[in-house]
C-alpha positions in Angstrom: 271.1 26.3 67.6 268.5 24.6 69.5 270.7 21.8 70.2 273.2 24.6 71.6 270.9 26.0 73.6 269.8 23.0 75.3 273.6 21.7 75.9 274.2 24.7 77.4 270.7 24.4 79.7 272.1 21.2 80.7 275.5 22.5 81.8 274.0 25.0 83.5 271.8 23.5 85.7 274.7 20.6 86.2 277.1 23.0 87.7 274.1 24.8 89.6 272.8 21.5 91.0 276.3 20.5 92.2 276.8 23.9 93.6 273.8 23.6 95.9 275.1 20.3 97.3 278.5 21.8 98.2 277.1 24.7 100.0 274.4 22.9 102.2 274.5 23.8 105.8 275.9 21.3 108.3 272.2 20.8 109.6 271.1 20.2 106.5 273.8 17.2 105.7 272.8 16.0 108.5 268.7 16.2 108.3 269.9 14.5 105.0 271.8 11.9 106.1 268.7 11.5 109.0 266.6 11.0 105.9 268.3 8.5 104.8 268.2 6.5 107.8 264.2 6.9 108.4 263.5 5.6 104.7 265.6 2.3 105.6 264.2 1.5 109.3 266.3 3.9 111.1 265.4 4.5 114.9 267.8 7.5 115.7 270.4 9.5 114.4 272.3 11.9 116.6 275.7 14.0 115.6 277.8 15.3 118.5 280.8 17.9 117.1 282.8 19.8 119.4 281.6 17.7 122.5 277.9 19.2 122.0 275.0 17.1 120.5 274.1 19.4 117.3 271.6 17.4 115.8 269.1 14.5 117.1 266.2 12.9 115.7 263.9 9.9 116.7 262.5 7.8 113.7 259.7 5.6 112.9 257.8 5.6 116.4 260.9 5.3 118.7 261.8 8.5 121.4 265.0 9.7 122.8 264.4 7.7 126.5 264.0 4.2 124.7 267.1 2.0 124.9 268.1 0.3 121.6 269.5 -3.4 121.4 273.8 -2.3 120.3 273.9 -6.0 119.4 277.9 -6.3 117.8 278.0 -2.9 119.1 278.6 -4.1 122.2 282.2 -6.4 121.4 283.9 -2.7 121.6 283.2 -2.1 125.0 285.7 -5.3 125.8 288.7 -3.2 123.6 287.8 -0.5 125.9 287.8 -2.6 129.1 291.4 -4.7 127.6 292.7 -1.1 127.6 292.1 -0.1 131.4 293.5 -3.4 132.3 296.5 -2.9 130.8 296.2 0.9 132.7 295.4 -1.2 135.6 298.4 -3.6 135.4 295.9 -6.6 135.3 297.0 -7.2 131.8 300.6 -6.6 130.6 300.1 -5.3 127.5 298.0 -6.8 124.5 300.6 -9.5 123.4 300.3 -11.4 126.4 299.3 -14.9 125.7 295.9 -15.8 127.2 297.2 -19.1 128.0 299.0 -17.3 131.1 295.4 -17.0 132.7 293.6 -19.8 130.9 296.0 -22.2 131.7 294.0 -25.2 130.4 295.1 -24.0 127.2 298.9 -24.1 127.8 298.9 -28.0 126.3 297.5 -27.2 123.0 299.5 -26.3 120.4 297.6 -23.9 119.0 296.1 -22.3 121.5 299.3 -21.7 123.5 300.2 -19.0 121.3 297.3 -16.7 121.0 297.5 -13.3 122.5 295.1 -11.1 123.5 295.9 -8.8 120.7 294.9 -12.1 118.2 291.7 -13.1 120.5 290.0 -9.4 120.6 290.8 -8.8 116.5 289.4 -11.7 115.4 292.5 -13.5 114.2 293.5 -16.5 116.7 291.9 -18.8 115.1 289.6 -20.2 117.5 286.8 -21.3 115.7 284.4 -18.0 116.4 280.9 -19.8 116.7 277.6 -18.7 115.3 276.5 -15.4 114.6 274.0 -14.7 117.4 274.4 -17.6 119.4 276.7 -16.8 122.2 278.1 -19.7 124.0 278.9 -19.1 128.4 282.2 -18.3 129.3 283.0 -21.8 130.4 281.9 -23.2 127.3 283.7 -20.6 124.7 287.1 -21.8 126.3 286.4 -25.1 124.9 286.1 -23.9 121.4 289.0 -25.5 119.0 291.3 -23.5 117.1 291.4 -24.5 113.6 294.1 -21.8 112.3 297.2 -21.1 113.6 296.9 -17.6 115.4 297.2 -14.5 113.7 296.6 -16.4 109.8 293.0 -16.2 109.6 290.3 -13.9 110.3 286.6 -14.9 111.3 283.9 -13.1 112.8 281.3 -14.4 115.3 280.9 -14.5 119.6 283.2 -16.7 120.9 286.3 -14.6 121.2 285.0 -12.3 123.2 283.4 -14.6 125.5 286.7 -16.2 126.2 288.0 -12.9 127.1 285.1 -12.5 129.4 286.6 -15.5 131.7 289.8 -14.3 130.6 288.9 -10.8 132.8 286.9 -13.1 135.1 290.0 -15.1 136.5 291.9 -11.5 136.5 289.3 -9.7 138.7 288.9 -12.9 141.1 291.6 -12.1 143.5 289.8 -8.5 144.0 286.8 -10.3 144.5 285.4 -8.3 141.6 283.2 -9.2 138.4 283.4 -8.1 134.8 280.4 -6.3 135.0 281.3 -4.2 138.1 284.9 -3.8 136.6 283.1 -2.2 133.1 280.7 0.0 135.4 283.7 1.4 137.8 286.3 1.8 135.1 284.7 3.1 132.3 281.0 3.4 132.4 280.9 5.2 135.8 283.3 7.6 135.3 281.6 9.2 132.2 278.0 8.9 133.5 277.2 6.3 131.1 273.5 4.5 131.8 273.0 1.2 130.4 269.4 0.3 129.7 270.0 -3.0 129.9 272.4 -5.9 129.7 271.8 -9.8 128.8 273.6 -12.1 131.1 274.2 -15.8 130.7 274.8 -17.5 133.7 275.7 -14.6 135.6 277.7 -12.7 133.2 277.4 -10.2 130.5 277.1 -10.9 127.1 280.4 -9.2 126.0 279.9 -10.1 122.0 275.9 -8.6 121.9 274.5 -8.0 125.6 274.3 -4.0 125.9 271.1 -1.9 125.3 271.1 1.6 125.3 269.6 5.1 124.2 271.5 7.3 121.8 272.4 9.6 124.3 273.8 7.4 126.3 276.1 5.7 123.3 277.4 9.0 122.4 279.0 9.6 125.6 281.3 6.1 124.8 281.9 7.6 121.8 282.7 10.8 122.6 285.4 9.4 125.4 287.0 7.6 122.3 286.8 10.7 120.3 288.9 12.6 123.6 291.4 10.2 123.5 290.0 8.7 126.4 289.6 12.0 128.5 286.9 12.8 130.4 286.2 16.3 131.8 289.8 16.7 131.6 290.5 13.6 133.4 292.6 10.3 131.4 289.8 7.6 132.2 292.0 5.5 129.7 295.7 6.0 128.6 295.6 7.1 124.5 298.4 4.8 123.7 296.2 1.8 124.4 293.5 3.3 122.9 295.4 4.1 119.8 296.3 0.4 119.3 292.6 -0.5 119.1 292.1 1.3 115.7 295.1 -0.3 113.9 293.7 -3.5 111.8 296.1 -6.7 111.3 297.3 -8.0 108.7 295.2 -10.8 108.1 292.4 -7.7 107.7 293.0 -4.4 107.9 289.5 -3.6 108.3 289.1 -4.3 111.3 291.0 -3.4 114.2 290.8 -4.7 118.2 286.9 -4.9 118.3 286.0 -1.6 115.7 285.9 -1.3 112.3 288.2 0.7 110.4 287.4 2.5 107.0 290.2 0.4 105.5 289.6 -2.1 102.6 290.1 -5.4 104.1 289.1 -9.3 103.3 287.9 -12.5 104.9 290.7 -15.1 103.9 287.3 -17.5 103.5 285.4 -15.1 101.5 283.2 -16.0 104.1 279.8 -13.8 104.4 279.3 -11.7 107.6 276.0 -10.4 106.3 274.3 -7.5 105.5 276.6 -3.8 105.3 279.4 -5.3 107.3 280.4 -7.3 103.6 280.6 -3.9 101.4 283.0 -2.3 104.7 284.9 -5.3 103.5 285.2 -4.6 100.2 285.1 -0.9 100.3 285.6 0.8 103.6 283.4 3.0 105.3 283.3 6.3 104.2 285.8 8.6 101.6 287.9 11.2 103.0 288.1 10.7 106.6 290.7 7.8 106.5 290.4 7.9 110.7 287.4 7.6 111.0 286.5 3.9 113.0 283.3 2.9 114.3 281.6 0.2 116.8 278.8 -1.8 114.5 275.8 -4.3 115.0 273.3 -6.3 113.5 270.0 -4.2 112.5 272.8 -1.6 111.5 273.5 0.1 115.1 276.5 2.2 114.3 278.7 4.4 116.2 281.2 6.5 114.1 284.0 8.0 115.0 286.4 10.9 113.4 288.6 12.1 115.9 289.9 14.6 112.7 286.9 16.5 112.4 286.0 16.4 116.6 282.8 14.7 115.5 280.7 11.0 117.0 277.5 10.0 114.8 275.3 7.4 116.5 272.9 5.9 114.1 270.5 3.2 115.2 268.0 0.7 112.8 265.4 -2.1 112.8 267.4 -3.9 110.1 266.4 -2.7 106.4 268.9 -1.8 103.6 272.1 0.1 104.6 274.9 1.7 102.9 277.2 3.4 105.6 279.3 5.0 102.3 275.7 6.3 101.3 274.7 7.5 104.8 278.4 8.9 105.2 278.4 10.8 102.1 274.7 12.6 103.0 276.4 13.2 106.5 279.8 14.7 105.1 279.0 16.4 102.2 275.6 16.2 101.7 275.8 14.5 98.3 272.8 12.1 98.3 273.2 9.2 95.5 
């Protein structure tokens, strides 16, 4: 009897326990996920749904006016910019070969074939360079390609350094630099305030450069989110947009400079490091299969789920992350 009793305790406080989680306010999801994030070096978490911030918090010392390093965060500002060029007719579409601008590269074998499509996802195989060591434009045209385009994926700077002189060489005749181009196209338009961004010799750092507040990063977000509306007005044409979040086929987890919560798979097995491995292996969050986000060392993150109107921008000192984990407390506010 006893043993009856207690079997029945047990059940009891089981389905009572799992009850409580399901019914948890969104505020408190979020203040869970938030909770999350502050144990494991978080600097800010902010949820906008419905085009209004809802929830905002500053962690372990750091307030709402201090710019945070986006380090990979950053390389998705260059989809967004390849996108307005194509709007902008500088850019035919994102199959045209980059050897039509870089036209050193029209005697290599290899290189001759690589779009711009290939170059921005990570699969033209140009040898990508080191993590965190971001050559010059004029130097990260040099880089070899040691796969034919579109067969192997790697991760690193390059790439998106080549398309910086790529969009260099397209701007010249308008006597206009990349920088100026990003600001007047898309950061202008949607009041977006950069804290600050590296250069090297002149130019911005297109893989890692940007530095900015939460606030601030939410408003990219939120134009992805609009289909790239702002107040109404198309800043950028959806169609591009919508080719940004489809991954290849050499990885489908990641798309033209975001990440996708799709499995996917280095060819190498090579190791990106820290939470960007386990979105390899298991995606980025369950139930929200549209969900894509813009990612960086240190764990900068900025989600986006166009399904349920909602951009999350998380921002970390590096420590232990699990975006599934984070997710999870966010979505359904089911801690681990």
């Amino acid at each position: 009897m006893n043993k009856f009793i207690l079997i029945t305790l047990a059940v009891i406080f089981t389905v009572s326990n799992s009850f409580a989680q399901k019914t948890l306010s969104e505020t408190e999801r979020y203040k869970l996920a938030a909770d999350y994030s502050r144990q494991n070096r978080g600097v800010s978490v902010l949820v906008m749904k419905d085009d209004k911030i809802v929830f905002e918090e500053y962690q372990n010392g750091r307030s709402a006016d201090q710019p945070w390093i986006l380090a990979s965060g950053t390389k998705s500002f260059s989809g967004v910019m390849a996108a307005a060029a194509i709007d902008d007719k500088l850019i035919k579409d994102l199959d045209e070969k980059v050897a039509d601008t870089i036209t050193e590269w029209k005697s290599d074998p290899r290189k001759s074939k690589i779009t711009i499509r290939q170059l921005l996802s990570l699969t033209s195989g140009i040898d990508a360079g080191q993590i965190g060591r971001v050559p010059s434009y004029a130097d990260a045209i040099k880089s070899s390609a040691t796969y034919e385009p579109g067969t192997h994926f790697e991760y690193g700077p390059a790439p998106f350094q080549i398309f910086g002189e790529l969009m260099t060489r397209k701007l010249k005749p308008k006597n206009e630099s990349v920088m100026t181009y990003l600001k007047r196209r898309i950061l202008d338009p949607i009041g977006l305030n950069v804290g600050f961004w590296r250069l090297v010799d002149g130019q911005p750092l297109l893989p890692q450069g940007a530095s900015l507040t939460a606030r601030e990063w939410v408003k990219f977000g939120q134009l992805l989110k609009d289909n790239g509306k702002w107040n109404g007005k198309q800043i950028v044409s959806k169609k591009i947009l919508d080719e940004l979040s489809v991954g290849s086929k050499t990885n489908p987890a990641y798309g033209i400079t975001f990440w996708l919560n799709q499995k996917g798979q280095d060819p190498r097995g090579r190791s990106i490091g820290g939470a960007v491995d386990g979105i390899m292996k298991n995606g980025i969050a369950e139930g929200v299969s549209d969900l894509f986000m813009a990612a960086g060392a240190g764990n900068q993150r900025l989600y986006v789920i166009r399904s349920l109107d909602m951009v999350i921008v998380r921002q970390g000192n590096f420590g232990t992350w699990d975006d599934t984990e984070f997710m999870r407390r966010m979505l359904t506010g089911v801690a681990k």
